[in-house]
C-alpha positions in Angstrom: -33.2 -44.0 148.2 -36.6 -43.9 149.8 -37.5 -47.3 151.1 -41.6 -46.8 151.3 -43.6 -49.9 152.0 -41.2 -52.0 154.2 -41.7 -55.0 155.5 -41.0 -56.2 159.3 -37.4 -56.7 157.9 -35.1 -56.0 155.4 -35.1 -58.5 152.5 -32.4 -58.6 150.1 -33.5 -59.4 146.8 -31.8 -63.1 145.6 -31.9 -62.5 142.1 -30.3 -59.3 142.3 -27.9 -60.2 145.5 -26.8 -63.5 143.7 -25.1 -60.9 140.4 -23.5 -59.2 143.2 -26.1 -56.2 143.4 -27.6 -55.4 147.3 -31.1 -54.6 146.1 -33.7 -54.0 149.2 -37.1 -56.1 148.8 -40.5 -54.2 149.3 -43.5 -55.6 150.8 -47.0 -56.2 149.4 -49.3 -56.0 152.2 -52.1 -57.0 150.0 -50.7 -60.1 148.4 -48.6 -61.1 151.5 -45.5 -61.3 149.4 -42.0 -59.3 149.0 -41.6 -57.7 145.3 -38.0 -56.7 144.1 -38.4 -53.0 141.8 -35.2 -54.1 139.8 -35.9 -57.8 138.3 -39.4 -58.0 139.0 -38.5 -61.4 141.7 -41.5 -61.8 144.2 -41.7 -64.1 146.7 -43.2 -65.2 149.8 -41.2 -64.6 153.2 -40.1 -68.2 153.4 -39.1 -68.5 149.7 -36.5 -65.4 149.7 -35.5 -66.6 153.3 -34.4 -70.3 151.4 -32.8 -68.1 148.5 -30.9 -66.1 150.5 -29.6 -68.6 152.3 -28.2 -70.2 149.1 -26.5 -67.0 148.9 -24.8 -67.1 152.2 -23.5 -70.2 151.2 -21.8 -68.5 148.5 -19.8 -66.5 150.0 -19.5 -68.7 153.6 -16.1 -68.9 152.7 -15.0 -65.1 151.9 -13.2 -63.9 155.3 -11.4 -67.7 155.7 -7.9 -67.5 154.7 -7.2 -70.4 152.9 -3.4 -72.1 153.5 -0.9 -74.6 151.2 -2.1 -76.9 154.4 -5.4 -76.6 152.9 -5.4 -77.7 149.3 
């Protein structure tokens, strides 16, 4: 996929990435904000950098394996 427009990183889209879909954000220079092609999410840097990091919390558990200890 061509990935015109980038900003200074890679945003992953949090609408998209929280149904389980890696969509890559673009950046409006203009506006000063990321847009998402898919679901139409835009945001300011900080905002999909506070969403995102609800997704991380998501899956913060996926490569701990879990024990009878545990429960």
């Amino acid at each position: 996929m061509a990935q015109a427009g980038k900003g200074k990183l890679n945003f992953r889209c949090p609408s998209c990435f929280m149904r389980d879909l890696d969509i890559d954000m673009f950046y409006d220079k203009e506006k000063k904000e990321y847009y998402c092609l898919r679901c139409q999410y835009r945001g300011s840097e900080k905002d999909v950098l506070e969403k995102n990091e609800m997704a991380r919390f998501r899956y913060g558990a996926m490569k701990k394996r879990f024990k009878m200890e545990d429960f």
